[in-house]
ZADO-1210 file (C-alpha; in nm, 4 decimals, padded with zeros to 6 digits):
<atoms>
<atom x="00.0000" y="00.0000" z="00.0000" code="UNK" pos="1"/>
<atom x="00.2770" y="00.2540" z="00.1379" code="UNK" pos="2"/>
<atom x="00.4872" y="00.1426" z="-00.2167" code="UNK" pos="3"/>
<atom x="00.1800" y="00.2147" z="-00.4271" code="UNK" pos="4"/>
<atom x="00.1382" y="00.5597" z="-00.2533" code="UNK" pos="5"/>
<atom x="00.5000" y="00.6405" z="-00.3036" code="UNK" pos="6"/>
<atom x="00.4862" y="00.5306" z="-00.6835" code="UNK" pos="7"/>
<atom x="00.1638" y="00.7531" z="-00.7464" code="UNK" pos="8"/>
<atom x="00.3268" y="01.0650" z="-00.5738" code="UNK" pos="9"/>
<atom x="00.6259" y="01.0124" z="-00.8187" code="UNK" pos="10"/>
<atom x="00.4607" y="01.0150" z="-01.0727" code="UNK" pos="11"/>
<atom x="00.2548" y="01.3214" z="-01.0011" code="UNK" pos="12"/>
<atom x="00.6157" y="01.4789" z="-00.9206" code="UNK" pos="13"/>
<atom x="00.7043" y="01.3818" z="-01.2950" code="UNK" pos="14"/>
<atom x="00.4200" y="01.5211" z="-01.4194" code="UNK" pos="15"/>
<atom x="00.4101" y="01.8635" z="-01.2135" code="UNK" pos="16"/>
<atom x="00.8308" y="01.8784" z="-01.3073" code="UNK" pos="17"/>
<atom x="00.7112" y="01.8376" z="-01.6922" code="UNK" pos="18"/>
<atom x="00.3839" y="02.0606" z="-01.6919" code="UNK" pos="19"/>
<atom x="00.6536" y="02.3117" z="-01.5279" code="UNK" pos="20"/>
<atom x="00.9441" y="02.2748" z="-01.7653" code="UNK" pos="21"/>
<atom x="00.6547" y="02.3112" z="-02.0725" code="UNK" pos="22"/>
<atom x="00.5137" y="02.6815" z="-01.9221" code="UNK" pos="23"/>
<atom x="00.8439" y="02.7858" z="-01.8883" code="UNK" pos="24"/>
<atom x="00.9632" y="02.6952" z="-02.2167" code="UNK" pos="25"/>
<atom x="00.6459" y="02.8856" z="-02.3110" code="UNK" pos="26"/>
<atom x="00.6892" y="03.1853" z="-02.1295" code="UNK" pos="27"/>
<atom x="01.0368" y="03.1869" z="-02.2829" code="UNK" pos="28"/>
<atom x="00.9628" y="03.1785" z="-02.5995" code="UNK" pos="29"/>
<atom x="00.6666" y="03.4916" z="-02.5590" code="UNK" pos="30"/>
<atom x="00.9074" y="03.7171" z="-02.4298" code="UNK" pos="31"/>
<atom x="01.0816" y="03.6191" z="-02.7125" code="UNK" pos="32"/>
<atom x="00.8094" y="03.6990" z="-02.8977" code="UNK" pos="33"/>
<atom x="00.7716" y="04.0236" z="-02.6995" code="UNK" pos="34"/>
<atom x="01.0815" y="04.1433" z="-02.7272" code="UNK" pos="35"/>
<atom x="01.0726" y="04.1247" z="-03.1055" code="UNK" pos="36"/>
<atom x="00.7706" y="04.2696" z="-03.1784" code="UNK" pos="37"/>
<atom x="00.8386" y="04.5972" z="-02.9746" code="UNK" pos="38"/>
<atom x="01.1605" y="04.6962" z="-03.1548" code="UNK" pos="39"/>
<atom x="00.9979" y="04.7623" z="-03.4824" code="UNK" pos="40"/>
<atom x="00.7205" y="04.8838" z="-03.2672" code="UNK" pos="41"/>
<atom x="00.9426" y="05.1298" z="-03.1200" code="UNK" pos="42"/>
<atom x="01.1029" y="05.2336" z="-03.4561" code="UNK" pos="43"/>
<atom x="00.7782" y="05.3556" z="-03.5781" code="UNK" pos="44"/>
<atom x="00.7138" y="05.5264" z="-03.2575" code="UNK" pos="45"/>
<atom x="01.0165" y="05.7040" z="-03.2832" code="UNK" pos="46"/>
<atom x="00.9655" y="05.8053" z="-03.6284" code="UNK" pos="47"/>
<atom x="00.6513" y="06.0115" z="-03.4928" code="UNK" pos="48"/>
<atom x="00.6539" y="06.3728" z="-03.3146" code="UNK" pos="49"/>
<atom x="00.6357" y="06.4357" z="-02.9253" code="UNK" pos="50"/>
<atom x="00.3413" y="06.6601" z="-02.8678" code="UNK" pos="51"/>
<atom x="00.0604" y="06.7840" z="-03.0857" code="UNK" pos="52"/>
<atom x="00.1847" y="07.0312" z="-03.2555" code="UNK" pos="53"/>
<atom x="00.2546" y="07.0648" z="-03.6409" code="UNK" pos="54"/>
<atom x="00.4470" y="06.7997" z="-03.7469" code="UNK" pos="55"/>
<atom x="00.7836" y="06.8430" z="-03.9006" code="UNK" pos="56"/>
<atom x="00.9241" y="06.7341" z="-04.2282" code="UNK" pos="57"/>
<atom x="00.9435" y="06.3775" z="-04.2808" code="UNK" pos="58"/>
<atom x="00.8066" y="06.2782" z="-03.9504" code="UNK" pos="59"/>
<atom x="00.4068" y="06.1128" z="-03.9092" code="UNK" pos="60"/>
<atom x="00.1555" y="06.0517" z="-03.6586" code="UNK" pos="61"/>
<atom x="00.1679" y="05.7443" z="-03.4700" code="UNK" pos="62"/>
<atom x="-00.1537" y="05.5643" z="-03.6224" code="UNK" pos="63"/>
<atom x="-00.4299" y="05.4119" z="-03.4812" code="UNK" pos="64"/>
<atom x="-00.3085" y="05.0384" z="-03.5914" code="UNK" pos="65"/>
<atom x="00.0467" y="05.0917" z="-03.4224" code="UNK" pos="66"/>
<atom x="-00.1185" y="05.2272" z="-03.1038" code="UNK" pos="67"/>
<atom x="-00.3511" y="04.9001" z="-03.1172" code="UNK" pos="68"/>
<atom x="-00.0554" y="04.6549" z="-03.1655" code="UNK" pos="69"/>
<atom x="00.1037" y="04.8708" z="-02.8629" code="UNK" pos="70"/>
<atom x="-00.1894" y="04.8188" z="-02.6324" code="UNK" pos="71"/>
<atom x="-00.2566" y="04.4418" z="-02.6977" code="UNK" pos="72"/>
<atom x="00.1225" y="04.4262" z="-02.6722" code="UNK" pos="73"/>
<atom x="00.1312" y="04.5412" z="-02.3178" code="UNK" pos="74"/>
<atom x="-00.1535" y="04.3288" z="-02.2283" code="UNK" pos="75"/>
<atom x="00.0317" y="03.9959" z="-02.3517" code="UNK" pos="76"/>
<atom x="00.3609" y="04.1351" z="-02.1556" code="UNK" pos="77"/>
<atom x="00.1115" y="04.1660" z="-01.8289" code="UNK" pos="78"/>
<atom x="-00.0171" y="03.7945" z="-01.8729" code="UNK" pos="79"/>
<atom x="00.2643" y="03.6896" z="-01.8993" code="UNK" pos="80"/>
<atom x="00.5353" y="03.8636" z="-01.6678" code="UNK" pos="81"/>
<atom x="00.2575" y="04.0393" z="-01.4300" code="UNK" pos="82"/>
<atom x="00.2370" y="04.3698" z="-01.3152" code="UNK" pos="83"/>
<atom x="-00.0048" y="04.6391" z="-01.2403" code="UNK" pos="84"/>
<atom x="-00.2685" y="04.7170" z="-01.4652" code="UNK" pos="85"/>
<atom x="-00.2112" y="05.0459" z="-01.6296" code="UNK" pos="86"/>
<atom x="-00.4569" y="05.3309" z="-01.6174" code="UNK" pos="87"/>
<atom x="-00.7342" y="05.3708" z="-01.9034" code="UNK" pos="88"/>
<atom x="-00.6732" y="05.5950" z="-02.1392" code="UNK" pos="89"/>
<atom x="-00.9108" y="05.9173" z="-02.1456" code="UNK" pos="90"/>
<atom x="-01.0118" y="06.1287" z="-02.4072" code="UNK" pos="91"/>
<atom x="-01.3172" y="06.2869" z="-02.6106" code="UNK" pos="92"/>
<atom x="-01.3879" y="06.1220" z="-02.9433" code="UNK" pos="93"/>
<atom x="-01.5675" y="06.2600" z="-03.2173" code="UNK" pos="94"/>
<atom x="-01.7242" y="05.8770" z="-03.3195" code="UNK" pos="95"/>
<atom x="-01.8451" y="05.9644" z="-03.6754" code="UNK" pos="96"/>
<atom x="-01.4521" y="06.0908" z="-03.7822" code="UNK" pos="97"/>
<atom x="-01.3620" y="05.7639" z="-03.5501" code="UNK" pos="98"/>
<atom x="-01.6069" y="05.5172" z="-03.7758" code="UNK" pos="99"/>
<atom x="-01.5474" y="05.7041" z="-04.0869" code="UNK" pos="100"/>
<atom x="-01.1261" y="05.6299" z="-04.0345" code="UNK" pos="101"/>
<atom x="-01.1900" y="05.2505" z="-03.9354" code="UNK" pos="102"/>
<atom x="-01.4392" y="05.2057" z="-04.2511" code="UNK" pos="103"/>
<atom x="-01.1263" y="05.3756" z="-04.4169" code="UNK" pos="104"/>
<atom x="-00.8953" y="05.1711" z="-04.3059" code="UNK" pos="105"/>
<atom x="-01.1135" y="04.8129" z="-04.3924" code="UNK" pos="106"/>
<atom x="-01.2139" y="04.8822" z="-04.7228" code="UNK" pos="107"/>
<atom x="-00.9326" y="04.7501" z="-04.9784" code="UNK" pos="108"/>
<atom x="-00.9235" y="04.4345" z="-04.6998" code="UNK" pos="109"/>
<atom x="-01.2973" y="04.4284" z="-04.8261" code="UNK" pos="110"/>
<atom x="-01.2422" y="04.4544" z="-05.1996" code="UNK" pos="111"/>
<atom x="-00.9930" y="04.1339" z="-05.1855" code="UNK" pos="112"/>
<atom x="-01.2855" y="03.9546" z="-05.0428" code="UNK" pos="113"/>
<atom x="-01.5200" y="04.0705" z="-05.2895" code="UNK" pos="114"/>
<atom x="-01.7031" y="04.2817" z="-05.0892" code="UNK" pos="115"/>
<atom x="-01.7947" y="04.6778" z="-05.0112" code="UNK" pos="116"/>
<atom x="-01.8155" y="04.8855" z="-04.7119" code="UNK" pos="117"/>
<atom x="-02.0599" y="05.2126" z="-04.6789" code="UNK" pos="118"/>
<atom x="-02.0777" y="05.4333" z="-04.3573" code="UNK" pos="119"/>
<atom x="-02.4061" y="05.6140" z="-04.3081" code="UNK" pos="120"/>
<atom x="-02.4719" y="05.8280" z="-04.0253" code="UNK" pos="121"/>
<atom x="-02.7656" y="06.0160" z="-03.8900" code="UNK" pos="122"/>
<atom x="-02.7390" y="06.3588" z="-03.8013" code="UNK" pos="123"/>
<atom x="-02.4839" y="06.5288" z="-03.6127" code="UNK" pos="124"/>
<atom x="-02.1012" y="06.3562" z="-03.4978" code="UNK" pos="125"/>
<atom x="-02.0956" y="06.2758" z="-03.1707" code="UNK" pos="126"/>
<atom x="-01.8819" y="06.2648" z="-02.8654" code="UNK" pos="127"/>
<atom x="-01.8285" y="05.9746" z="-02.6572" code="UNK" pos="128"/>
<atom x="-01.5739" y="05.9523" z="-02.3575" code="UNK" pos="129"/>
<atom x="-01.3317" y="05.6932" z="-02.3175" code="UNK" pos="130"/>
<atom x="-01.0202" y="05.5446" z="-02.4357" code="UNK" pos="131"/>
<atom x="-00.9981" y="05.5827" z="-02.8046" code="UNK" pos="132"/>
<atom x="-00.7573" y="05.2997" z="-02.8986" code="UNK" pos="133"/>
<atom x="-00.9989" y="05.0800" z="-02.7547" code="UNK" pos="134"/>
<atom x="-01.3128" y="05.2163" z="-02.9103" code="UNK" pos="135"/>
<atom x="-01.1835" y="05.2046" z="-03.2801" code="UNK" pos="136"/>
<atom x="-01.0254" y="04.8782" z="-03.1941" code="UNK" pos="137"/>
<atom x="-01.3612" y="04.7163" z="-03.1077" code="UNK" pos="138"/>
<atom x="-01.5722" y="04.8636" z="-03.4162" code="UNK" pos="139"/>
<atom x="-01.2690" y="04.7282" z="-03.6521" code="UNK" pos="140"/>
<atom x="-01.3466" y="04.3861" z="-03.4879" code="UNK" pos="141"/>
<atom x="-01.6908" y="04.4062" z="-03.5808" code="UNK" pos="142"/>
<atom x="-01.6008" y="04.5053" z="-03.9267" code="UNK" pos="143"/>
<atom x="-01.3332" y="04.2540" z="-03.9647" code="UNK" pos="144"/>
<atom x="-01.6013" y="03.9914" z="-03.8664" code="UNK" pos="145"/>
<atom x="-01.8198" y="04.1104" z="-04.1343" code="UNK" pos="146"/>
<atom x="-01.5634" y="04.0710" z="-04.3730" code="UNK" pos="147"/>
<atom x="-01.4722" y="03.7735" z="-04.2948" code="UNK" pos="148"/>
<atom x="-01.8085" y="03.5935" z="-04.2202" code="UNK" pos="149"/>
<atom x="-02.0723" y="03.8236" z="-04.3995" code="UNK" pos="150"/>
<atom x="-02.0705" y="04.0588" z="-04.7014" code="UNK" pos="151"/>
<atom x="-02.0712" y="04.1297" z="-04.9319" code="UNK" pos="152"/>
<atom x="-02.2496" y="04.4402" z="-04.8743" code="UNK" pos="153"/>
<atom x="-02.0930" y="04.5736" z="-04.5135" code="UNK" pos="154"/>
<atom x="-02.2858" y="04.8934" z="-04.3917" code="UNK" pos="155"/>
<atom x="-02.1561" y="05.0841" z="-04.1025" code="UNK" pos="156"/>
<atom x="-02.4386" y="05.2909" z="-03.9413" code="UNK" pos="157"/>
<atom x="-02.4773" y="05.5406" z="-03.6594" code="UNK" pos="158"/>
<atom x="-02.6683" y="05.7849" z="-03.4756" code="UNK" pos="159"/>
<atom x="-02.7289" y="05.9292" z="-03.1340" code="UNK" pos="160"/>
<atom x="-03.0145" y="05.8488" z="-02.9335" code="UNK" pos="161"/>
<atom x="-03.0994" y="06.0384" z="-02.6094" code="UNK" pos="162"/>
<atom x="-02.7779" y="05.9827" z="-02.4246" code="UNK" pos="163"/>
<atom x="-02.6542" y="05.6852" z="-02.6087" code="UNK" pos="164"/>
<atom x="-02.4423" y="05.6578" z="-02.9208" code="UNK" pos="165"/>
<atom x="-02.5728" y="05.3422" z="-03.1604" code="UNK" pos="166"/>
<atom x="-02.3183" y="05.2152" z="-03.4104" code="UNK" pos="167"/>
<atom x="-02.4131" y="04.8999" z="-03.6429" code="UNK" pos="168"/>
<atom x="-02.2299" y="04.6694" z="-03.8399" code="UNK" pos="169"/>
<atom x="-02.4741" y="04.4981" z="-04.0608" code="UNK" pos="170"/>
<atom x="-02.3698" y="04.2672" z="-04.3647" code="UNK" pos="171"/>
<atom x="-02.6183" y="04.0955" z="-04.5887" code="UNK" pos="172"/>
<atom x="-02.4663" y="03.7717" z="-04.5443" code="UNK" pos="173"/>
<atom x="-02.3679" y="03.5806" z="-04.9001" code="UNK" pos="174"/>
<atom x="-02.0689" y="03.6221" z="-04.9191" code="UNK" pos="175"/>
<atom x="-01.9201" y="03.2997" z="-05.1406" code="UNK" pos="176"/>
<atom x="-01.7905" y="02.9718" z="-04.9948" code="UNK" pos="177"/>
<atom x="-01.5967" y="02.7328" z="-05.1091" code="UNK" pos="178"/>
<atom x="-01.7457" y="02.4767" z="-05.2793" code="UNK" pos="179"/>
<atom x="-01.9179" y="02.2052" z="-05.0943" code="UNK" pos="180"/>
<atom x="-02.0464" y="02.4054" z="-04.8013" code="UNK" pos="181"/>
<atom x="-02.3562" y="02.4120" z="-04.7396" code="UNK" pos="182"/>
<atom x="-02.4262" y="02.7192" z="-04.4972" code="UNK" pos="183"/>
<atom x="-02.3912" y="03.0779" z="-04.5526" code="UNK" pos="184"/>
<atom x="-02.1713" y="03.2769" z="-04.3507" code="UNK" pos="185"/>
<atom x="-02.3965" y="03.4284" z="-04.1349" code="UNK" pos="186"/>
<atom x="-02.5382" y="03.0046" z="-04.0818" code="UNK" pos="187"/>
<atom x="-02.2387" y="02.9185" z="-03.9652" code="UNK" pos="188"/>
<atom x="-02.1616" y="03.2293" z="-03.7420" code="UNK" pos="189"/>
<atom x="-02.5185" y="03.1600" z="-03.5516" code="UNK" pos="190"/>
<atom x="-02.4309" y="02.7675" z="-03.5184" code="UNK" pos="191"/>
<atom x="-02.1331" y="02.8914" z="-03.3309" code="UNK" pos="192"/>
<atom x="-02.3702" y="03.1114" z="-03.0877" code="UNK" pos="193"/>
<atom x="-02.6217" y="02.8209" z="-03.0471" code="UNK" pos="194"/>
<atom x="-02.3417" y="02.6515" z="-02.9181" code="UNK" pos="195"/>
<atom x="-02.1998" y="02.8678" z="-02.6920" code="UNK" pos="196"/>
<atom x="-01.8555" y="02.9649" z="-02.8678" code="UNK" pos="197"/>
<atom x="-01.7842" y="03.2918" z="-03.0449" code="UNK" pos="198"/>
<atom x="-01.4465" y="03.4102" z="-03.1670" code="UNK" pos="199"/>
<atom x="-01.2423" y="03.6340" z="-03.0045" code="UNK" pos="200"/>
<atom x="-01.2758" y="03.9773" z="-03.1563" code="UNK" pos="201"/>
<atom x="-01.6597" y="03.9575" z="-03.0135" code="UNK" pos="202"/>
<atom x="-01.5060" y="03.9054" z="-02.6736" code="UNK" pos="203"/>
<atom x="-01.2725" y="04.1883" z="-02.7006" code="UNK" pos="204"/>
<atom x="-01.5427" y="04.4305" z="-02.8430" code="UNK" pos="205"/>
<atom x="-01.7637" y="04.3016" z="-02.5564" code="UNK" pos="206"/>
<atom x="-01.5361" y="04.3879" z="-02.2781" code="UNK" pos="207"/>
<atom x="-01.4641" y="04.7462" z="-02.4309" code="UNK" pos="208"/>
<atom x="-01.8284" y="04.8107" z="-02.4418" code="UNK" pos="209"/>
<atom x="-01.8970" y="04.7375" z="-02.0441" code="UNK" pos="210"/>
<atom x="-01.5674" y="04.9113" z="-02.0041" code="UNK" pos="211"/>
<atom x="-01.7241" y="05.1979" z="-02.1031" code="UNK" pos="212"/>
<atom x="-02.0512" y="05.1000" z="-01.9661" code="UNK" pos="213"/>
<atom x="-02.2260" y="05.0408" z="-02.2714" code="UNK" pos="214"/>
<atom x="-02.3163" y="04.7220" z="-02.4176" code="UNK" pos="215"/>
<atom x="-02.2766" y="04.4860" z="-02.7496" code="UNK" pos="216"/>
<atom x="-02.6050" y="04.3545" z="-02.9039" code="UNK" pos="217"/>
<atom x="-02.5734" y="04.0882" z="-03.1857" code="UNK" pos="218"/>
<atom x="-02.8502" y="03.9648" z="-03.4234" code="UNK" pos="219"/>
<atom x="-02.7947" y="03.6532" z="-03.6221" code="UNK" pos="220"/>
<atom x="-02.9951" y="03.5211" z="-03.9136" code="UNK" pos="221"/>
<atom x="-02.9373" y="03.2804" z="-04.1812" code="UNK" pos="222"/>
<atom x="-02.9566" y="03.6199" z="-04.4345" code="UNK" pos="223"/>
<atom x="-02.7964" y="03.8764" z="-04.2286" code="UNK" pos="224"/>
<atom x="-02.6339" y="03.9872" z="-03.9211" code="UNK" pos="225"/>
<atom x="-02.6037" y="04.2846" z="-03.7072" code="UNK" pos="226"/>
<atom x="-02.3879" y="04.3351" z="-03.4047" code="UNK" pos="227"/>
<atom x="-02.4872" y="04.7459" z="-03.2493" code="UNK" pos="228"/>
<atom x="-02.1819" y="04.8797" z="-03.0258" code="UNK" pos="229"/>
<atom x="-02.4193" y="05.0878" z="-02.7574" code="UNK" pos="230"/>
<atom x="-02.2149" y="05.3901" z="-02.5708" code="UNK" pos="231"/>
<atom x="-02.3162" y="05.6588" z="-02.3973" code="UNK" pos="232"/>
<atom x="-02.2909" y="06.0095" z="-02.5373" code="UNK" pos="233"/>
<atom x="-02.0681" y="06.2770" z="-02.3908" code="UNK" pos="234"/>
<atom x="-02.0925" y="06.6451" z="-02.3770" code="UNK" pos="235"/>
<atom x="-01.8628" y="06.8890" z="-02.3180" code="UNK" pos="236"/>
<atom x="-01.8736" y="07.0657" z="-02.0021" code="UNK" pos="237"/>
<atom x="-01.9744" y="07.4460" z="-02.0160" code="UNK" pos="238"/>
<atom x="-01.7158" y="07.7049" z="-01.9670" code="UNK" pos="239"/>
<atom x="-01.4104" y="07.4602" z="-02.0494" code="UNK" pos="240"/>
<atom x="-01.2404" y="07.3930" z="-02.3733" code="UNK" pos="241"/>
<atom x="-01.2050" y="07.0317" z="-02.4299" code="UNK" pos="242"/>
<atom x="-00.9994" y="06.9051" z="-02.6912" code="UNK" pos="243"/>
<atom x="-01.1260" y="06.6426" z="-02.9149" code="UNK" pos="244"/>
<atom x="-00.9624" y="06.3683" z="-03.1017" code="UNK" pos="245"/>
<atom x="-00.9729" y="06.3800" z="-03.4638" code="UNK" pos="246"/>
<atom x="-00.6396" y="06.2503" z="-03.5708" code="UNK" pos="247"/>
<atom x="-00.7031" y="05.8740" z="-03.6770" code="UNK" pos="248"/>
</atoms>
């Protein structure tokens, strides 16, 4: 009995010693990883001008993309190697210049997959508070997914609504499929719901939303989808000039 117990515990030892030797080995090779990624990272970075003023010759903004590498960057490096949680960045965005840049940004990735993106919105821009890198990184998720799993018409909608901002992503979904499947993108996409599993960029669009204590609303039919980023609306307060963000 006492020579079975012994033989059981060494063999969890093995075990826990190779389960150990594996996440290290892991952990070595993201900070690999890490460590490459933030040099060119830090090239382009450099490249760009301290401050807001004009820029000078030869020298560009840091753009939205780079800043979203940097953040997702420094969230890998905190899963990883720990450390404190940094502040959330805080800003005024003007969403309709914010949509129209993302749209912008999407729509030759669109045109290689045969498919078009249009950005309608309702009445006046406006403001929402926040973190900016975050917001345009979760409406490019939801614009990536309708690339990727709807089309090929994308439309990009928005519009304020008493205190709320409401920006759609809705996609007609039939797109083509390779030959032999039987389910159109948005089919497949609301298989994945009914069974509890979702990608990623749904997650991460999810979590900005509450973040900013809003919300994410999806709608998924076998002709169609629509996923509605919800955020409340900011104003300006009296008396104070507050700058806002237009440089995507």
């Amino acid at each position: 009995m006492i020579f079975a117990l012994l033989t059981t515990l060494a063999l969890l030892l093995m075990i826990l010693a190779g389960e150990k030797w594996r996440l290290g080995r892991r952990r070595h090779a993201l900070n690999r990883a890490l460590h490459e990624i933030r040099r060119p990272l830090q090239a382009l970075v450099l490249l760009s001008p301290p401050g807001d003023g004009p820029l000078p010759v030869g020298m560009r903004p840091v753009t939205e993309p780079v800043l979203q590498v940097m953040s997702a960057v420094s969230d890998l490096d905190r899963e990883v190697n720990g450390g404190p949680a940094p502040g959330r960045r805080s800003e005024t965005v003007a969403a309709r210049l914010m949509a129209d840049a993302c749209v912008r940004r999407w729509r030759s990735r669109a045109a290689l997959s045969g498919a078009t993106i249009a950005l309608h919105w309702a009445g006046p821009d406006g403001l929402l508070s926040g973190d900016g890198v975050a917001l345009a990184s979760a409406l490019e998720n939801l614009i990536v997914n309708a690339i990727e799993h709807g089309g090929p018409r994308i439309t990009v909608t928005g519009r304020s609504v008493g205190k709320r901002i409401r920006i759609e992503v809705l996609d007609d979904g039939v797109a083509a499929r390779p030959p032999g499947s039987p389910s159109s993108p948005a089919q497949t996409v609301a298989g994945m719901r009914a069974k509890g599993r979702h990608g990623h960029g749904l997650e991460v669009v999810g979590r900005t939303a509450v973040d900013h204590c809003g919300k994410l609303e999806t709608e998924f039919a076998t002709k169609g989808s629509r996923a509605t980023l919800i955020l409340p609306r900011s104003t300006r307060p009296a008396g104070r000039s507050t700058p806002v963000r237009v440089n995507w």
